[in-house]
N, C-alpha and C positions, 0 to 999 in steps of 0.2 A: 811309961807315958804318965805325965801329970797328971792330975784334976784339970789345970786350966788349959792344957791343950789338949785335953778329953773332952773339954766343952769347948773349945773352937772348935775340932773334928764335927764333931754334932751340931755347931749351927751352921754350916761348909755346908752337909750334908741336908740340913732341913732347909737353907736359902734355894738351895740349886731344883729339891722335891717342891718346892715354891713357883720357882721360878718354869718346870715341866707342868709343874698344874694351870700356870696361867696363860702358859704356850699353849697348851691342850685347849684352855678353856675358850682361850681366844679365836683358836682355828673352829673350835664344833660352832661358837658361835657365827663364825665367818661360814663355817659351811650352812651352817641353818639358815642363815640370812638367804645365801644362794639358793639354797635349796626350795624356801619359799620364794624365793622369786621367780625359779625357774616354775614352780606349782601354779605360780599367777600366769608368770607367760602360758604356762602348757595351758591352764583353764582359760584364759584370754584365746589363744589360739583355739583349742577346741571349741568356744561360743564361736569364733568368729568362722569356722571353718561349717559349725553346727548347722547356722541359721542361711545362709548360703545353699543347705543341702533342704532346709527345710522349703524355704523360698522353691527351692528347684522343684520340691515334693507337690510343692502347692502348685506350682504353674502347671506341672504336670497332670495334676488333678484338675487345676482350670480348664486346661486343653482337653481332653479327656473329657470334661464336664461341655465344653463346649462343642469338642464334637459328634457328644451323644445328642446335644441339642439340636446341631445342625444338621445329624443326621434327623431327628426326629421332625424337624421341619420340613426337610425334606421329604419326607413320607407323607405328612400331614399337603404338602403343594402337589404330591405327586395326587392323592386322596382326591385334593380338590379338583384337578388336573383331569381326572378319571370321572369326576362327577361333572366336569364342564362337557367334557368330550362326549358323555352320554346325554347332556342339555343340549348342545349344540349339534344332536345326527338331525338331518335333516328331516322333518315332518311333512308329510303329505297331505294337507286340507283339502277336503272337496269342497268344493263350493257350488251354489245355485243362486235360485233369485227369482225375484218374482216381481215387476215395476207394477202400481196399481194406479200411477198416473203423470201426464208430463205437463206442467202449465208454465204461465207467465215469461215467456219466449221472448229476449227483449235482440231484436237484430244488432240494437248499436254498440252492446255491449257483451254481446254473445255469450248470455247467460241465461239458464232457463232451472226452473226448481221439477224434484224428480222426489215420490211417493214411490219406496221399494222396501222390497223384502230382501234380508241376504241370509241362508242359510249356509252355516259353514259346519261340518263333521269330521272331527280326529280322533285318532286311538290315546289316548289319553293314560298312562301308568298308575296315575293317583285314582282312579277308579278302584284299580285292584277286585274286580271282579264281583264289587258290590252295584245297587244301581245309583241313579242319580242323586236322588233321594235321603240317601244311604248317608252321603258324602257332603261337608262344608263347601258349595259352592267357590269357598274363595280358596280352596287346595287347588283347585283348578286351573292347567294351565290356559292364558291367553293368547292369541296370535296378535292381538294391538293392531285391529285394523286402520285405517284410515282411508282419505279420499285425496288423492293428490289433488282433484282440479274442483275443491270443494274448500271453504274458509269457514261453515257454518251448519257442517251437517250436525243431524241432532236423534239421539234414538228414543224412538219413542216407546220405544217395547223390546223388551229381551227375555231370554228364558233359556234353562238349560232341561236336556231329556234325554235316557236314552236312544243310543243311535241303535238301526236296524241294517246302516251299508255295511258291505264287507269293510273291513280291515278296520274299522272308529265303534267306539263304544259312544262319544260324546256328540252329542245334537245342541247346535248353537243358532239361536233363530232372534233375530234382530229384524226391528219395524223401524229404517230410517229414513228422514227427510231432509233434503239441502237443496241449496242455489250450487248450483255447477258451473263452469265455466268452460267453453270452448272456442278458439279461434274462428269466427265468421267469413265466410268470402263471401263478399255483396259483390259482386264483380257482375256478378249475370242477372241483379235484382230486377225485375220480378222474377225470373226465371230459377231462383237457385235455389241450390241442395244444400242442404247444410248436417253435420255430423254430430251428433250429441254422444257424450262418450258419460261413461264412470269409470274413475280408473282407484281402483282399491290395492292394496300394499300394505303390508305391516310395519310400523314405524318403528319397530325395535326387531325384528327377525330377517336380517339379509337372506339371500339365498341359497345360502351355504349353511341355514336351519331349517329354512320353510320354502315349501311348492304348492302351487294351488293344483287343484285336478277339479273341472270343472265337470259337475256332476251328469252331465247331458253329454258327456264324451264317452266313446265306448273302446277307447285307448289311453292307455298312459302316456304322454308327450316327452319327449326330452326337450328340456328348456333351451334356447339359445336367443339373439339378442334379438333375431329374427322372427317375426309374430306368427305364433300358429292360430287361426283362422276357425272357428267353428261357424257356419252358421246356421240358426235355431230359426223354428217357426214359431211362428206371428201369434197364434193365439196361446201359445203353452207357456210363453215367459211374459205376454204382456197384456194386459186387461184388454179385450177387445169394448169395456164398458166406457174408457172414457174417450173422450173427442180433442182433438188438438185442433182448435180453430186456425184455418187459413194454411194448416198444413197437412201430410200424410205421410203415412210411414209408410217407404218404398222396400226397408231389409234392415235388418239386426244379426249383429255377431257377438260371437265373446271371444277376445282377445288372449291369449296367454303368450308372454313373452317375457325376458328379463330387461330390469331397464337398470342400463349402468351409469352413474351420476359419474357427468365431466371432473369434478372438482378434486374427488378422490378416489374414481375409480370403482368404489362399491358397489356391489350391483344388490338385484331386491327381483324380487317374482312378482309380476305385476298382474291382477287379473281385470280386464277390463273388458266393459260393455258399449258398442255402439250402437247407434242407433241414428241410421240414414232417414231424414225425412225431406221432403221435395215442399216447395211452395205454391200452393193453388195457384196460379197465374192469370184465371181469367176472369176477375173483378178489374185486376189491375191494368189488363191489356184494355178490358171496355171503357175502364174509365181513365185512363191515363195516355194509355200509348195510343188508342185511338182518336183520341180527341187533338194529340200532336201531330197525329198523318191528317187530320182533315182540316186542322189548319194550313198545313205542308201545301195541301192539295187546293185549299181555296183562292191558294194565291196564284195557280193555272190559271182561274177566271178572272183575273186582271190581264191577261192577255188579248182578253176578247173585248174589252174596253177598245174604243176609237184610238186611232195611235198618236193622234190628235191631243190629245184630253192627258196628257201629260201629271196634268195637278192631281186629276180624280184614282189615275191608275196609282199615283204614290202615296196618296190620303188612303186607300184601299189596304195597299201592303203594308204602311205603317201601323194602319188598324191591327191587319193582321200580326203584328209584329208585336205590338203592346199586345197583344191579347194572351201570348205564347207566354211572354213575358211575364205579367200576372198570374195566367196558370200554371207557369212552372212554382212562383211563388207559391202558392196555392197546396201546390203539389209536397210540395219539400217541408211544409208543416207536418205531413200524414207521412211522410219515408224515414227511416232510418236515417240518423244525423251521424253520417261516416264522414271519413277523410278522403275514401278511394272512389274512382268516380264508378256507380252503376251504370247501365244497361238503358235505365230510363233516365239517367242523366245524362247519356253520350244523345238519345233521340231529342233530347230539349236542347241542346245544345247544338244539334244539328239543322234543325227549326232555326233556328238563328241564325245559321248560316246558308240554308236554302233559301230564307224569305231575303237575307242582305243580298244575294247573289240575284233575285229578283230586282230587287230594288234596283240595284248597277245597270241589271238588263234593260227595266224601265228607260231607266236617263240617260243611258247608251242608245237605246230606240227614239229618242224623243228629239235627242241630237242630230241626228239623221235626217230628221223626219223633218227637222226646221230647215236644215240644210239642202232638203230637196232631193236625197237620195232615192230614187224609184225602186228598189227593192228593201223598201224598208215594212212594208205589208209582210214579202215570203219572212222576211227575216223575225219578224212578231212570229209569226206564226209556229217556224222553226225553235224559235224560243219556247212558245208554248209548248209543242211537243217534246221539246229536251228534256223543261223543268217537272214537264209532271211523267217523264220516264224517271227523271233521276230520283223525284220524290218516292215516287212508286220502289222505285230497286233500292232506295236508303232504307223503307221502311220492312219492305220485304227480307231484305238482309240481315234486318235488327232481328226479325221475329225468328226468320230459321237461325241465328246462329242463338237466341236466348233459349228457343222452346226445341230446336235441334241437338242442341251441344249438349 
């Protein structure tokens, strides 16, 4: 072989070692390129597959988180749940009382103001076995009394003490004073009774917290809507010091019942005091209702006028007639200014209508008498005896069915 085709063999040979290197070179580059792209996708992939798992981690940790919370709330509801349920057992208050006076009694508006005492005692926990003393007053629980049929009561003294009854350590002594209100029935006036009540209730403790036990009981009552009934003597609960002008107290109770409000249903432990008092009635009968039967009855002696004399017997009864008139005016300044008609409003009103029925008699007789009738004497007379039967039995009637009934 030549030199020059000794050196073409050798650059054959180095074109082609040339051409394998930049084959080579070309592929690792092609694979590197892939190779990192597949490293991007795989770390693409793995972030995106990462934070998804993270996320998951976290929610799970949220949940987890929230229902250790939820549970802990619920412990904390159930907690308070358990401490409502121990505020809300029902408490047994004794209650007593002491009125030390009853005035200013107005009929027409059937209100009257009441001087009392109300002593109330419960077992009380905030005590804890120290005495009163011992203890902040305002740790103390309240029953929040009130007066249902009261707009103005007022205390004038309170104080707390060890209690001495069984089952209460706390002694609650209050000095109150109000206008009360109660329903009147003037129906039988002068004759009538009338009821003066207290009616006490706690404004915040129904009675599914609170019972009164009224201390002058020598049982424990089961409440119902129906009223149990005590009644108490005259001089242990009520001052026999003071005086109720124009009235008397005939009986006094204490009332324990529940009283359930229409509206909603809730019911409340009521403890309530009445007090029956009756109306003196005989000022009123001497100077009122007597003084209408003897008008009633003066017009009898227009009878015994000449049957004649026509003019004189009806100038008589009209007298009589204004005079009723007047004096019921008279009357009705000094009564109670009601709507419904009383007792000595039916007797005045009845006066008016014995004396008109007179009167008719008159000029029914007088008619006769001009006309020449011959039994027009028995007939006067008969009249007389009618109208003063009738006066007589109107009057008599009034009085049994005011001072009877």
């Amino acid at each position: 072989m030549t030199l020059l085709e000794q050196n073409d063999a050798n650059e054959t040979v180095r074109n082609r070692n040339n051409f394998a290197l930049c084959l080579l070179n070309g592929i690792g580059i092609r694979l590197l390129i892939i190779l990192m792209s597949l490293s991007i996708l795989c770390g693409a992939g793995s972030t995106g597959f990462t934070a998804p798992a993270a996320m998951a981690q976290q929610d799970s940790n949220n949940n987890e988180s929230s229902e250790n919370a939820s549970t802990s709330g619920t412990v904390e509801q159930d907690s308070s749940t358990n401490s409502t349920s121990d505020n809300v057992r029902i408490r047994r208050v004794k209650a007593n009382f002491y009125i030390n006076s009853i005035h200013s009694i107005d009929d027409a508006r059937g209100t009257y103001a009441i001087d009392f005492w109300l002593d109330l005692f419960w077992n009380d926990p905030a005590l804890g076995g120290n005495t009163v003393d011992e203890v902040d007053p305002s740790l103390f629980w309240n029953p929040k009394i009130h007066a249902l049929n009261s707009n103005d009561l007022v205390v004038l003294f309170q104080s707390y003490s060890d209690s001495f009854e069984p089952d209460t350590n706390i002694y609650f002594s209050q000095r109150l004073v109000g206008t009360f209100q109660s329903e009147f029935d003037l129906s039988r006036f002068p004759f009538d009774s009338q009821l003066l009540m207290i009616q006490i209730e706690s404004q915040e403790f129904d009675s599914n917290r609170l019972l009164f036990d009224f201390l002058g009981s020598d049982q424990e009552i089961i409440y119902s809507e129906r009223p149990f009934r005590f009644p108490i003597p005259m001089g242990k609960y009520i001052s026999p010091e003071f005086e109720l002008p124009g009235w008397s107290i005939t009986s006094s109770n204490v009332i324990q019942q529940i009283h359930v409000l229409p509206y909603d249903k809730s019911s409340w432990a009521q403890f309530r005091i009445e007090i029956q008092i009756k109306r003196i009635w005989r000022s009123f009968v001497l100077k009122m209702m007597l003084v209408f039967a003897l008008i009633m009855l003066l017009g009898t002696a227009v009878f015994t006028i000449n049957v004649g004399d026509s003019r004189y017997r009806l100038l008589a009864l009209f007298t009589l007639l204004l005079t009723a008139i007047t004096f019921d005016f008279t009357r009705l300044q000094h009564s109670p200014l009601v709507t419904t008609i009383t007792l000595l409003d039916l007797q005045a009103l009845l006066s008016y209508v014995v004396l008109s029925l007179a009167i008719s008699a008159v000029v029914a007789i007088g008619i006769l008498n001009r006309q020449g009738v011959s039994a027009t004497q028995r007939l006067n007379m008969g009249m007389a005896i009618g109208y003063g039967t009738l006066v007589l039995l109107i009057n008599i009637g009034l009085f049994w069915y005011g001072a009877g009934g």
